[in-house]
KENUKOL-16391 format. One record per residue (C-alpha): residue number from 1; residue in three letters; x, y, z. Coordinates in steps of 0.1 Angstrom, whole numbers. Example, Ala and Ser with C-alpha at 12.3 -4.5 7.8 and 13.67 -1.06 7.14 Angstrom:
BEGIN
+-----+------+-------+-------+-------+
| seq | type |  east | north |    up |
+-----+------+-------+-------+-------+
|   1 |  ALA |   123 |   -45 |    78 |
|   2 |  SER |   137 |   -11 |    71 |
+-----+------+-------+-------+-------+
END
This chain:
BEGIN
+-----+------+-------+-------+-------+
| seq | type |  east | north |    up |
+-----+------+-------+-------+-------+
|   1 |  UNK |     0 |     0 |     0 |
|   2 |  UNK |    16 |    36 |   -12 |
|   3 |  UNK |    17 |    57 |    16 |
|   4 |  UNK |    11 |    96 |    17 |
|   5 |  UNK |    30 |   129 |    38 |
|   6 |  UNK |     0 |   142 |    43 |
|   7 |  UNK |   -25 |   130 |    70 |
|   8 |  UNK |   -66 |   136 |    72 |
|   9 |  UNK |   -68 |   148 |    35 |
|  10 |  UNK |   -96 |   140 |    14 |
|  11 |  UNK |   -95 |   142 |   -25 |
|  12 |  UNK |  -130 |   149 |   -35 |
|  13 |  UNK |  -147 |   154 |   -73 |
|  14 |  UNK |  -153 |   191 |   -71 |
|  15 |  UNK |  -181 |   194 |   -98 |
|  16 |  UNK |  -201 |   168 |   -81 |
|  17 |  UNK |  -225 |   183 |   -65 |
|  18 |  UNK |  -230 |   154 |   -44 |
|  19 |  UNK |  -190 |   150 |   -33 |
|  20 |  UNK |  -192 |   189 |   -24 |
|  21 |  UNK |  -221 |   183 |    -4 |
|  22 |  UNK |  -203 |   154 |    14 |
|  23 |  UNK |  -175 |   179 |    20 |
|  24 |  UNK |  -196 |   206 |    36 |
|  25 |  UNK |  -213 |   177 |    55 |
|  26 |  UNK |  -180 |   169 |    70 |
|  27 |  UNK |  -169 |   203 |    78 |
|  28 |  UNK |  -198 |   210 |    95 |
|  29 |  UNK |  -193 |   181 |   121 |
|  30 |  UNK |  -153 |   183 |   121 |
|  31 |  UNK |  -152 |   204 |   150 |
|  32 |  UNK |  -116 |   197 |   156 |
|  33 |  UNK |  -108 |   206 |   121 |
|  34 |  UNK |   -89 |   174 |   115 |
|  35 |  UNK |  -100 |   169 |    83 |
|  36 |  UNK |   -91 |   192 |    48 |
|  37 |  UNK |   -99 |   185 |    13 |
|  38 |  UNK |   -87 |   187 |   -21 |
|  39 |  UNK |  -105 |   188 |   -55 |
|  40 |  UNK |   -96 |   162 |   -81 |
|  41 |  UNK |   -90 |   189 |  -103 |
|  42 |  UNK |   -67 |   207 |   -84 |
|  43 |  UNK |   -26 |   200 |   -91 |
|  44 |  UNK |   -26 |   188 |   -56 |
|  45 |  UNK |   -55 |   166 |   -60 |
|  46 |  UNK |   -48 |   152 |   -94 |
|  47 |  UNK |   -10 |   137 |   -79 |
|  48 |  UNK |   -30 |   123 |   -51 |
|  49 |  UNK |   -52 |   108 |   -75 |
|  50 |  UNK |   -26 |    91 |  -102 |
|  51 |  UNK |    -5 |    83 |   -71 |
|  52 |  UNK |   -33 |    58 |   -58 |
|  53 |  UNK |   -49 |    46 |   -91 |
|  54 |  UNK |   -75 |    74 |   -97 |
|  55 |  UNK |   -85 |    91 |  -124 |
|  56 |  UNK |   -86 |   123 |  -123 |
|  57 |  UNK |  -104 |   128 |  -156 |
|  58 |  UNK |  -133 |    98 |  -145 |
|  59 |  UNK |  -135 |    95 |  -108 |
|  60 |  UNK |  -154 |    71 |   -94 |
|  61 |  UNK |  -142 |    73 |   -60 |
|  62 |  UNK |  -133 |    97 |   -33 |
|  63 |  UNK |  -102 |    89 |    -9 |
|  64 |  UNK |   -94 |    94 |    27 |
|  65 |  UNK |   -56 |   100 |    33 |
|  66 |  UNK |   -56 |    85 |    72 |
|  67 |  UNK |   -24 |    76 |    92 |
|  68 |  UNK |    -6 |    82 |    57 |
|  69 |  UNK |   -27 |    53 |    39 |
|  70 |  UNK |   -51 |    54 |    12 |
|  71 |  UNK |   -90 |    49 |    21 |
|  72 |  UNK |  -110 |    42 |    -8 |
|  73 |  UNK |  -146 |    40 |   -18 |
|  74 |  UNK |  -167 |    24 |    10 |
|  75 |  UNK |  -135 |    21 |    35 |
|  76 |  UNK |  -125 |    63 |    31 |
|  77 |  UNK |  -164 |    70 |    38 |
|  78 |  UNK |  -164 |    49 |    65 |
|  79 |  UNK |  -132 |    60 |    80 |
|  80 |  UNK |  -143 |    95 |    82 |
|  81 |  UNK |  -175 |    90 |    94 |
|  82 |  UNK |  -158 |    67 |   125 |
|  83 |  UNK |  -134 |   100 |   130 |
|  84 |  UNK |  -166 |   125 |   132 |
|  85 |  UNK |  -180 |   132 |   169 |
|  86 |  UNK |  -215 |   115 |   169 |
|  87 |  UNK |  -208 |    93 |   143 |
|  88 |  UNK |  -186 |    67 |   156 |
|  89 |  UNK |  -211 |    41 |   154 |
|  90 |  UNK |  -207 |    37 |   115 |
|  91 |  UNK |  -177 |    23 |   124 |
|  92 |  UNK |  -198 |   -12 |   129 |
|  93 |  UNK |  -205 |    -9 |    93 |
|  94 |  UNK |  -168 |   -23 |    83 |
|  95 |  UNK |  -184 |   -57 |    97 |
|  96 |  UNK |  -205 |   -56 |    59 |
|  97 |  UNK |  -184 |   -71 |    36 |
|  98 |  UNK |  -162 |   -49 |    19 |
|  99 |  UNK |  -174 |   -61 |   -17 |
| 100 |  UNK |  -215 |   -53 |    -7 |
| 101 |  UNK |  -201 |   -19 |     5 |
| 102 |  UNK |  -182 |    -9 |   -23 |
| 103 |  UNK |  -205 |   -26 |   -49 |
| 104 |  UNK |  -235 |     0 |   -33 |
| 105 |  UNK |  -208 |    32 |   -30 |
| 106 |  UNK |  -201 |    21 |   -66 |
| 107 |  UNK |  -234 |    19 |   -75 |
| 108 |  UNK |  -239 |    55 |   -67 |
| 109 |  UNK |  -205 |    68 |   -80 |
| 110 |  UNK |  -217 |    56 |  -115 |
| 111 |  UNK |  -245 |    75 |  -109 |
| 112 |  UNK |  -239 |   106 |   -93 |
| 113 |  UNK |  -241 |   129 |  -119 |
| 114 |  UNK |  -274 |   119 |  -130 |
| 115 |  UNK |  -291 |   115 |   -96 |
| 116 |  UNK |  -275 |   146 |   -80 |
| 117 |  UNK |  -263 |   170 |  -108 |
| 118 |  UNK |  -228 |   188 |  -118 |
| 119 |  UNK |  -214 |   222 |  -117 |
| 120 |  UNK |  -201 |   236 |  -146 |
| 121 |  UNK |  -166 |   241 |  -127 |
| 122 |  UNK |  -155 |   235 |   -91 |
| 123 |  UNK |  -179 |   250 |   -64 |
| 124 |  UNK |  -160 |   276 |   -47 |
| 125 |  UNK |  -159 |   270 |    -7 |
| 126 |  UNK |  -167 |   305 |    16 |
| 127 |  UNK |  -138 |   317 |    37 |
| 128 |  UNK |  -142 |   294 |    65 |
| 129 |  UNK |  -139 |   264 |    43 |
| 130 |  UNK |  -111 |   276 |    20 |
| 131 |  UNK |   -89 |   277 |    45 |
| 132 |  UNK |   -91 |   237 |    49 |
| 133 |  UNK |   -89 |   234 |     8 |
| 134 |  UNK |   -53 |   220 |    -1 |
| 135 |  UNK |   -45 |   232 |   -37 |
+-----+------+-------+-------+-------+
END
């Protein structure tokens, strides 16, 4: 497994309007501001993205950069909902197998677009929020 410097990132699609939802979701219950974020489609986010096996033109995943390893699909949603006050319980959901998980989270990653929409170009955080965006 390719490790990473960085620690609590996670690499998002920033025209999704359902991944930028997930991100304000998160800051809004990170009250110890562990977590920040990068778009796909920033530099920073497209090496993340090539150096775990994404692409960054067709993602169909987000990540969670954790104790400098790679989360993916089902396991980096799952990881930062177990590291969010209030939500620690989810953590029992890594008892599902990880195939049903990531067959549903890739279910809806197909789909995303046509379910929740796109933005024309990366939704652009407010103050608060852009200072937890890695570029």
């Amino acid at each position: 497994m390719t490790n990473w410097p960085d620690n609590d990132v996670i690499l998002y699609d920033g025209v999704c309007i359902f991944c930028s939802r997930w991100v304000r979701f998160v800051m809004a219950r990170d009250t110890a501001r562990r977590f920040r974020f990068t778009p796909i489609q920033s530099d920073y986010g497209t090496r993340l993205a090539n150096t775990f096996g994404i692409d960054p033109n067709d993602p169909h995943t987000n990540a969670v950069i954790h104790d400098g390893v790679a989360h993916l699909k089902s396991d980096a949603a799952l990881t930062v909902l177990g590291l969010l006050p209030g939500w620690r319980w989810t953590r029992a959901l890594f008892a599902i197998p990880k195939p049903l998980r990531d067959a549903v989270y890739s279910l809806i990653a197909r789909n995303r677009y046509k379910i929740f929409g796109k933005y024309k170009t990366c939704f652009i955080p407010d103050a608060d929020m852009r200072a937890r965006v890695v570029e």
